[in-house]
FIDO-253674 format. One record per residue (C-alpha): residue number from 1; residue in three letters; y, z, x. Coordinates in steps of 0.25 Angstrom, whole numbers. Each point is the difference from the previous one (the first is absolute). Layout:
// residues N
- zavo  bator  Y  Z  X
- NUM  ALA  Y  Z  X;
...
// end
This chain:
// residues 463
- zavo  bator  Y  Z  X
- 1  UNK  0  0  0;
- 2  UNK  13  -4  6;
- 3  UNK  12  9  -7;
- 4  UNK  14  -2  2;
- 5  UNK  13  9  -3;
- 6  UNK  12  -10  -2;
- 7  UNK  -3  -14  -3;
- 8  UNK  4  -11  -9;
- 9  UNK  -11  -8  -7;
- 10  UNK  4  -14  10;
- 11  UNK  0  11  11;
- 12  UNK  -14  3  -3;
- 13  UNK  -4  -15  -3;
- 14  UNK  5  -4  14;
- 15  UNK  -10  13  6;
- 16  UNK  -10  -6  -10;
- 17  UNK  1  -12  7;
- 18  UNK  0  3  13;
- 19  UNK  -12  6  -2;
- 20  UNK  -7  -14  -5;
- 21  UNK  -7  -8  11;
- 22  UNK  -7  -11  -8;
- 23  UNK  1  -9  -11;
- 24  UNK  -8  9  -12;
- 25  UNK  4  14  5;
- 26  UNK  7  8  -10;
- 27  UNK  6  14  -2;
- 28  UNK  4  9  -12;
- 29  UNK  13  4  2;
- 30  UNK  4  14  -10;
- 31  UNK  15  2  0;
- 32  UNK  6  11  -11;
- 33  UNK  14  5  -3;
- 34  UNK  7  8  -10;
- 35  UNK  6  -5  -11;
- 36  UNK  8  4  -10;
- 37  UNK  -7  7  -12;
- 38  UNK  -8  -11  -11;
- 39  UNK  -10  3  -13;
- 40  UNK  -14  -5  7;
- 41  UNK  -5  -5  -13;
- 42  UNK  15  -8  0;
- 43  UNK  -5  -6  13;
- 44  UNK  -15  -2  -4;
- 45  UNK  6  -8  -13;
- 46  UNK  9  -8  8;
- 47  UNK  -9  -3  10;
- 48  UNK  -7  -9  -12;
- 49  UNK  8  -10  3;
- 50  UNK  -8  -2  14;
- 51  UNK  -11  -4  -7;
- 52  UNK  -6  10  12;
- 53  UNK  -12  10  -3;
- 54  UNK  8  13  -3;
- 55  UNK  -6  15  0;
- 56  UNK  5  14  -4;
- 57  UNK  -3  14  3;
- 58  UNK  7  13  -3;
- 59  UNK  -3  12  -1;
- 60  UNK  8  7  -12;
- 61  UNK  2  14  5;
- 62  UNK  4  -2  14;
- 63  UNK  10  -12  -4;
- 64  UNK  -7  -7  11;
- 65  UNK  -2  -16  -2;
- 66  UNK  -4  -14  7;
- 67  UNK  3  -11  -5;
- 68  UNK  -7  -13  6;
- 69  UNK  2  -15  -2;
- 70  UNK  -7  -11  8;
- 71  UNK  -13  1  10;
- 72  UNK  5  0  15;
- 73  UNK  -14  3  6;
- 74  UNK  -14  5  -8;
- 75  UNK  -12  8  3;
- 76  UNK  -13  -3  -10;
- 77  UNK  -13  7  4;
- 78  UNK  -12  -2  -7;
- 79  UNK  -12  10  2;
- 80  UNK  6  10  8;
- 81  UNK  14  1  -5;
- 82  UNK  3  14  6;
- 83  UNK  -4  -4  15;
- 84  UNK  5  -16  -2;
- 85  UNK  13  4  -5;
- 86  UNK  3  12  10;
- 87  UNK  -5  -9  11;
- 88  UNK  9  -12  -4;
- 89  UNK  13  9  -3;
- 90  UNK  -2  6  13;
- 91  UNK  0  -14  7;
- 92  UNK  13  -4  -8;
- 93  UNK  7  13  4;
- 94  UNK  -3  -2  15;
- 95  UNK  5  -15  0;
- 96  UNK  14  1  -10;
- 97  UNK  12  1  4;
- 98  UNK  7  11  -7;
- 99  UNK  15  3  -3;
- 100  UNK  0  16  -8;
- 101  UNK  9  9  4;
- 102  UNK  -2  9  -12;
- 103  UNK  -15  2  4;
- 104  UNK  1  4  -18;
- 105  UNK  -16  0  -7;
- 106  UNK  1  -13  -7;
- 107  UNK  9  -7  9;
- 108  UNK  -1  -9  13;
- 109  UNK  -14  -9  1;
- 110  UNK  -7  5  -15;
- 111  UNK  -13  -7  -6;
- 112  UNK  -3  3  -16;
- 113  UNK  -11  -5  -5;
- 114  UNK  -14  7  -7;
- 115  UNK  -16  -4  -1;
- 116  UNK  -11  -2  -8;
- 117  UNK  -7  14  -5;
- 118  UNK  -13  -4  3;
- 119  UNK  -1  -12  12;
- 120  UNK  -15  -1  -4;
- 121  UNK  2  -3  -14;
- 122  UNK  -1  -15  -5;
- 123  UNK  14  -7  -3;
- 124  UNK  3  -5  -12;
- 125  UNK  12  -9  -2;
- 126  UNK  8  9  -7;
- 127  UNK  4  3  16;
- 128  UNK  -1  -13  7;
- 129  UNK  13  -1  3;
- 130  UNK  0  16  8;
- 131  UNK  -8  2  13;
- 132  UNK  -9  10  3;
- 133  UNK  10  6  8;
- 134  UNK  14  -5  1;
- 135  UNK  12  6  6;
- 136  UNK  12  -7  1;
- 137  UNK  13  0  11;
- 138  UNK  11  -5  -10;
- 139  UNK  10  -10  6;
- 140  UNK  10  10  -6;
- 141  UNK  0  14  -6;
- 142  UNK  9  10  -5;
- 143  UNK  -5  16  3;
- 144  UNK  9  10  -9;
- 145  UNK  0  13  3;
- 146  UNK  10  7  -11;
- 147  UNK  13  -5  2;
- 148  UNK  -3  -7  14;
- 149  UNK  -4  -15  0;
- 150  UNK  -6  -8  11;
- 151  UNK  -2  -15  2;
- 152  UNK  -13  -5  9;
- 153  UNK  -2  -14  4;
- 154  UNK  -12  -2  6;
- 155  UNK  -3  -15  4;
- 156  UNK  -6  -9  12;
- 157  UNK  4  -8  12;
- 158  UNK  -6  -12  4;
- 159  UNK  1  -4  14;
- 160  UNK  9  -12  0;
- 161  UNK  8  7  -12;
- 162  UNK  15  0  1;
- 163  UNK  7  13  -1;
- 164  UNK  14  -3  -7;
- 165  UNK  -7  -9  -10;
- 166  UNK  -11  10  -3;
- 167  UNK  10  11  -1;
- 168  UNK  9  -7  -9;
- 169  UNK  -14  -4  -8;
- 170  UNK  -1  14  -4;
- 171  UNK  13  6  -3;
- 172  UNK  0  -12  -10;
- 173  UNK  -13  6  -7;
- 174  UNK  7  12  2;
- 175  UNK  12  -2  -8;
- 176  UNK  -8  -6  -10;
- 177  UNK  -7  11  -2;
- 178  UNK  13  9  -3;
- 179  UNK  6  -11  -8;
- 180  UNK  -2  10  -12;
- 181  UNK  -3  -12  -9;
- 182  UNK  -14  6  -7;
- 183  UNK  -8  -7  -11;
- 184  UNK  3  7  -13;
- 185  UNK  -12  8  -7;
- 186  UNK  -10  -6  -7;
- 187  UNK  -4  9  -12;
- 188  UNK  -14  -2  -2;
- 189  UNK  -11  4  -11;
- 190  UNK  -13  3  -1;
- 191  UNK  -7  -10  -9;
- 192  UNK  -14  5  2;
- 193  UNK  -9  12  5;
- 194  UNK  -14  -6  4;
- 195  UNK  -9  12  3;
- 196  UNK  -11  -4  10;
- 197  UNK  -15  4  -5;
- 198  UNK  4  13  -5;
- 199  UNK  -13  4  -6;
- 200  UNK  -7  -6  13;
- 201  UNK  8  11  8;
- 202  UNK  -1  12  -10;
- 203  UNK  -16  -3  3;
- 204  UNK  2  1  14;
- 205  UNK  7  12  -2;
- 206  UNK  -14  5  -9;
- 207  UNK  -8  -6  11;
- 208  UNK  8  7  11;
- 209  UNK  -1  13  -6;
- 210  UNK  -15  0  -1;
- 211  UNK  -2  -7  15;
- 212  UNK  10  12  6;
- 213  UNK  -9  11  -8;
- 214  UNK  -13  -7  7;
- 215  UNK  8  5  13;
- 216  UNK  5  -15  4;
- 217  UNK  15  5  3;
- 218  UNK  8  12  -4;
- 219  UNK  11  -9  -6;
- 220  UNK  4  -14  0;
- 221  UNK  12  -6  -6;
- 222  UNK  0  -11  -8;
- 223  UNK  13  -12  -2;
- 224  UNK  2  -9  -10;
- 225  UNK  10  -12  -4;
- 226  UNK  11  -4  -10;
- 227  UNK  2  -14  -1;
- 228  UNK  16  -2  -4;
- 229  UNK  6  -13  -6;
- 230  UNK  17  0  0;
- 231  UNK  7  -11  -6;
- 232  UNK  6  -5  12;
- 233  UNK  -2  1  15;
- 234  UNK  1  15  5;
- 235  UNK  13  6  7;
- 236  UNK  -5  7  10;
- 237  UNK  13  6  4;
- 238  UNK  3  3  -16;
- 239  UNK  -12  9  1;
- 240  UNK  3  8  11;
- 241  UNK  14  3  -5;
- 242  UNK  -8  8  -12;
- 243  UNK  -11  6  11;
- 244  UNK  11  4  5;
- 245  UNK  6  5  -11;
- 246  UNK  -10  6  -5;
- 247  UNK  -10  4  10;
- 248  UNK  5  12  10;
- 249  UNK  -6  6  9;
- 250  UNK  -8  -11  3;
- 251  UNK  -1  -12  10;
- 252  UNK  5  -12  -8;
- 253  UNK  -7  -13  9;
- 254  UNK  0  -13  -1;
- 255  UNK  -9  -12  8;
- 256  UNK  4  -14  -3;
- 257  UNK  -11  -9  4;
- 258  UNK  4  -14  -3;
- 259  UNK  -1  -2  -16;
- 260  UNK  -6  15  -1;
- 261  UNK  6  12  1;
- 262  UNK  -8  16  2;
- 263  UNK  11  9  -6;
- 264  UNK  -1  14  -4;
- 265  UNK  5  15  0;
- 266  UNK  -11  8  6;
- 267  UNK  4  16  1;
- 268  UNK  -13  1  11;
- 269  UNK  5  0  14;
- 270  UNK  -12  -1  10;
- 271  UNK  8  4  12;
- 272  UNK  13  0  7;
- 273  UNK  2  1  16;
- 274  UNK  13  3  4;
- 275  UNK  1  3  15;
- 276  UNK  -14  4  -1;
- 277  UNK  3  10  -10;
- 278  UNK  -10  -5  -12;
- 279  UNK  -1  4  -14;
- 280  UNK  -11  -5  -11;
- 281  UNK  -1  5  -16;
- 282  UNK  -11  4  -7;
- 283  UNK  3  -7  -13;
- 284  UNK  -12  0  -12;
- 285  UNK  -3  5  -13;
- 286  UNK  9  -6  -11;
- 287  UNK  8  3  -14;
- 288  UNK  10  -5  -8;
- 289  UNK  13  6  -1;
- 290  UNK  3  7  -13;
- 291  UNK  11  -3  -9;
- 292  UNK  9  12  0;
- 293  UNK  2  11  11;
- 294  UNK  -11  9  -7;
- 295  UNK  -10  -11  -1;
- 296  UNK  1  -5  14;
- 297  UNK  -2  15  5;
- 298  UNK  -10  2  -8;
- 299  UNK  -8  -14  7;
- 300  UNK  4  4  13;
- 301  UNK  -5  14  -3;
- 302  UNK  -13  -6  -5;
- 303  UNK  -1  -10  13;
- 304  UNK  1  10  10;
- 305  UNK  -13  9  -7;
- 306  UNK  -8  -12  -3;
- 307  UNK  -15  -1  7;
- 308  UNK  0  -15  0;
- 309  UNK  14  -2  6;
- 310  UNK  -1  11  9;
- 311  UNK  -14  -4  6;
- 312  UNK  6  -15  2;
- 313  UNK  11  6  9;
- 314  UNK  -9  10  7;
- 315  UNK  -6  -12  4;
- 316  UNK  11  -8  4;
- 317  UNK  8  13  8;
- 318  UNK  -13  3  8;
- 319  UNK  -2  -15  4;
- 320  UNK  14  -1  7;
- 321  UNK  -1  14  3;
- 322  UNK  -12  -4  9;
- 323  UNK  7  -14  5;
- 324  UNK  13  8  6;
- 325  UNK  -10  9  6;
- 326  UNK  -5  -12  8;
- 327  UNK  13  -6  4;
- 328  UNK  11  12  -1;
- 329  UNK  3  13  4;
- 330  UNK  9  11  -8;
- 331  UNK  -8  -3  -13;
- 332  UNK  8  6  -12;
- 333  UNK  -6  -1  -14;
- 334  UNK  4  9  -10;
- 335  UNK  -11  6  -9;
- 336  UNK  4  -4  -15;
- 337  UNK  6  -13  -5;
- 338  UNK  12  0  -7;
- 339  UNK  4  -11  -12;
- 340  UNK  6  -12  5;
- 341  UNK  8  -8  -11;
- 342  UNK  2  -14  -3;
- 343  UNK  6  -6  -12;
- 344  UNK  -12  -3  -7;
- 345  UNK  -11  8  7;
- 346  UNK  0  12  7;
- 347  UNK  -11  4  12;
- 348  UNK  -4  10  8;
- 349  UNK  5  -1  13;
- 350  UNK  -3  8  13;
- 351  UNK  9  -4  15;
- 352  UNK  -7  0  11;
- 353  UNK  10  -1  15;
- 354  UNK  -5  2  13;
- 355  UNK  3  -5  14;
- 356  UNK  -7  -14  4;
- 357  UNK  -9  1  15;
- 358  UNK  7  -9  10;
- 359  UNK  -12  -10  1;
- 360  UNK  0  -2  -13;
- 361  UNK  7  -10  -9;
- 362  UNK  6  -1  -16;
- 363  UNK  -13  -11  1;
- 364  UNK  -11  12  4;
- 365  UNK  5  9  -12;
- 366  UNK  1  -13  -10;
- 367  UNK  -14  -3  3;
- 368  UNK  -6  15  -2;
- 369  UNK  8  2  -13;
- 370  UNK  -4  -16  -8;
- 371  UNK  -6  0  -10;
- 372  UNK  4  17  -3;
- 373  UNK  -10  6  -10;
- 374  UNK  12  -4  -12;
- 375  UNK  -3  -15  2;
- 376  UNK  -13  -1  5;
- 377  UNK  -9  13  -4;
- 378  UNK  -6  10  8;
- 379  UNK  -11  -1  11;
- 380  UNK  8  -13  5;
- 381  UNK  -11  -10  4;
- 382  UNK  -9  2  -13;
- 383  UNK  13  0  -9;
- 384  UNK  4  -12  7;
- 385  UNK  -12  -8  -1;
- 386  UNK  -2  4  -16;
- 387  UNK  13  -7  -2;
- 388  UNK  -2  -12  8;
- 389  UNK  -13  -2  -8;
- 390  UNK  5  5  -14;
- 391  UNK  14  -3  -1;
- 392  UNK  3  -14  -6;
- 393  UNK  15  2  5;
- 394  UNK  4  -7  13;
- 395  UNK  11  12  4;
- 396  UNK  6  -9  9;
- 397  UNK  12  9  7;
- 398  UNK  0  9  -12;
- 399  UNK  -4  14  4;
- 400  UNK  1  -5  13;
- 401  UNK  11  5  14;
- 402  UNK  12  -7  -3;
- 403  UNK  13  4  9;
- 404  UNK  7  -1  13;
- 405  UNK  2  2  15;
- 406  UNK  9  -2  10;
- 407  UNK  3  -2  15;
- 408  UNK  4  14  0;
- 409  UNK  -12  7  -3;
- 410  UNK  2  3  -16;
- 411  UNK  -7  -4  -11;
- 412  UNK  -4  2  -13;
- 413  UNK  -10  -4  -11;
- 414  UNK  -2  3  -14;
- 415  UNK  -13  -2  -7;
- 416  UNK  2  -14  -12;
- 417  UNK  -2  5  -12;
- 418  UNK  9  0  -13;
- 419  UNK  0  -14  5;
- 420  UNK  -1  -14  -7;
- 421  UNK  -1  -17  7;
- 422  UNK  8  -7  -7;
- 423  UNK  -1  -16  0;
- 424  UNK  9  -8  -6;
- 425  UNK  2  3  -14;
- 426  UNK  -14  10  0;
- 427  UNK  -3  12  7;
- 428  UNK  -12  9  0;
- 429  UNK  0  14  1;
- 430  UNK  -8  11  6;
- 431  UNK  -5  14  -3;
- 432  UNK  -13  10  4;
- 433  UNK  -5  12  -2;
- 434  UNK  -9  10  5;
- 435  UNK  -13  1  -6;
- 436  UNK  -9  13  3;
- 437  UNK  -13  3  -6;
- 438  UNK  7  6  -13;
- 439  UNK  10  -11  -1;
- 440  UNK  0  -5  -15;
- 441  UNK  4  -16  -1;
- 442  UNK  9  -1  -11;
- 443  UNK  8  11  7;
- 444  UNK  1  -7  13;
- 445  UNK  4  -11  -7;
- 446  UNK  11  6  -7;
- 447  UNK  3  5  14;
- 448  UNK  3  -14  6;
- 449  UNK  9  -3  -13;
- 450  UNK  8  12  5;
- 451  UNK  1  -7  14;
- 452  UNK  3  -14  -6;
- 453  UNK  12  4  -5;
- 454  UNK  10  2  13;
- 455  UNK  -1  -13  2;
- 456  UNK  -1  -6  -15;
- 457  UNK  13  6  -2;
- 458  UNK  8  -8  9;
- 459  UNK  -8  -13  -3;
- 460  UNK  9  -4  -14;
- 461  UNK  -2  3  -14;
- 462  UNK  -14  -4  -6;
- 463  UNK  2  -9  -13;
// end
């Protein structure tokens, strides 16, 4: 990694350049500044007029967000997407030229991207156009950080390229960019809800019930799909104004990949590394929230003393509390959960923090936690295999590590759930559960509904 303190972008370019000793050789140049204070989701509408892949991620609580637009480089892995993608982003870091002298998380040389949930389970085309594993550089990005905005070009020299010209090349897509000349919102409707095989799926859930009393796993979650149909093409940035709008405490994402996008509003974070201090959350066991103060007390109360909830997030506490033991040292866990409260749901929620070993990476930790007990079931292997033989559902990136990381060190992921692809003027939806011996089919159902509805009630009115 070559890091420089003061520099302009053609200063870099002509470093770049000097660099370069045959025709073919390249090098990714990452150059960021502050700028002055800008709405990401202004930024991500506007940069429609590109015609560039755009992605966005914030996390609501921290008033933290990146905004990307464009593909300056990209790493794809396919059956090992921890140790590929670690491998490949280290190569990339070693090779850039990097201009960040905020050293901020979230700014500087950033890749954002997500992977499948299960590498080993057959694609369907319902993902075609998402890799295994993909993690994208943007060409630009905006990091936000509560009222301080930075702008990051990232971009690659040729040998033979000339540095004026290519300088001027992107302050021109710069100041198109900031031309504050955004599509208008395109209200859309839902004109039909297509449930996908739900009888089939409530006798799974009879099926799995009866194969987890005969000892073949303690729990194993199940997902289903919604299939959506809107009068018109989807705007994706319309819909993430009402995840924002509605869905705090959250991480509010979006993943544009060509004519698909993967938007959500997950309240799961998997982990976050921020100069090697990490924190993960323990987040399982589910209810509705209740109509007045009195009722809602009342469900919470209910939550936080109910067996099946509580034993689906013993599970989940014990898993990460033996992944940080493996990677971490100060381990703090408290010993009761606490309710964490969403718009439309509310869960049980434990933090876990501790203090990463120096040779270890946000990768290692990544690895241990996917799938955690709330996504996958509980052992691991045998839940996972169930699924990949049971479940007609191709998750694709839903339930999947989906985040960030940067040259820096930092890095965060958040586990996709409350998450829907959108495609054109249809959109399917996800949701699971997690069924135990005792688990009762109509209930877990009724369960998904529940989850369905964050993300139904940002996707129009139904007719």
């Amino acid at each position: 990694m070559i890091e420089t303190q003061q520099a302009s972008i053609q200063d870099l370019i002509n470093t770049a350049i000097s660099h370069l000793e045959t025709e073919g050789d390249t090098k990714l140049i990452s150059y960021t500044k502050e700028i002055t204070d800008i709405d990401p989701l202004t930024f991500f509408r506007q940069a429609e007029t590109l015609g560039q892949n755009r992605i966005f991620w914030t996390s609501t609580a921290d008033h933290f967000y990146i905004t990307g637009v464009g593909n300056a480089w990209e790493i794809t892995a396919e059956r090992s997407p921890f140790a590929e993608t670690e491998r490949e982003w280290n190569r990339l870091m070693e090779d850039a030229l990097i201009h960040n002298p905020y050293k901020l998380p979230g700014t500087g040389l950033n890749a954002m991207g997500g992977m499948d949930f299960d590498p080993e389970k057959e694609k369907t085309a319902l993902w075609k156009n998402f890799q295994p594993s993909q993690f994208t550089v943007p060409a630009f990005m905006l990091t936000k950080r509560g009222h301080s905005c930075y702008l990051t070009t990232n971009f690659l020299v040729k040998y033979g390229d000339h540095p004026f010209q290519l300088a001027n090349q992107l302050e021109k897509r710069e100041r198109e960019l900031f031309a504050n000349n955004p599509t208008p919102e395109e209200k859309m409707s839902i004109e039909k809800k297509t449930e996908i095989a739900p009888d089939a799926w409530k006798q799974l859930v009879k099926q799995t019930t009866e194969d987890i009393a005969n000892k073949q796993a303690g729990k194993i979650v199940l997902a289903r799909e919604l299939r959506l149909k809107f009068d018109k093409k989807a705007d994706i940035a319309g819909v993430l104004d009402k995840l924002l709008a509605t869905q705090s405490n959250s991480f509010i994402f979006a993943f544009e990949k060509g004519e698909d996008c993967f938007i959500g509003a997950t309240p799961e974070r998997l982990v976050k590394l921020e100069s090697r201090e990490l924190l993960s959350t323990c987040l399982a066991g589910t209810a509705p929230r209740g109509k007045t103060v009195e009722e809602d007390a009342a469900i919470a109360d209910e939550l936080l003393h109910d067996e099946k909830n509580l034993q689906e997030h013993k599970f989940v506490v014990e898993m990460i509390k033996q992944a940080m033991l493996d990677y971490c040292e100060d381990v703090m866990i408290p010993e009761e959960p606490v309710i964490y409260p969403l718009r439309n749901l509310q869960h049980l929620y434990t933090p876990v923090t501790a203090t990463l070993k120096s040779s270890y990476s946000i990768f290692d930790v990544i690895g241990k936690l996917h799938p955690t007990p709330a996504l996958g079931g509980v052992p691991r292997k045998e839940s996972m295999a169930y699924i990949r033989k049971h479940e007609q559902l191709d998750r694709g990136w839903y339930g999947a590590p989906i985040g960030w990381l940067d040259s820096n060190g930092n890095g965060e992921f958040a586990v996709a759930i409350r998450s829907g692809l959108i495609q054109g003027d249809e959109a399917s939806l996800f949701a699971g559960c997690g069924v135990v011996k005792d688990s009762d089919p109509e209930a877990e159902y009724e369960e998904t509904n529940i989850k369905f509805t964050p993300m139904l009630s940002v996707m129009g009115e139904g007719r």
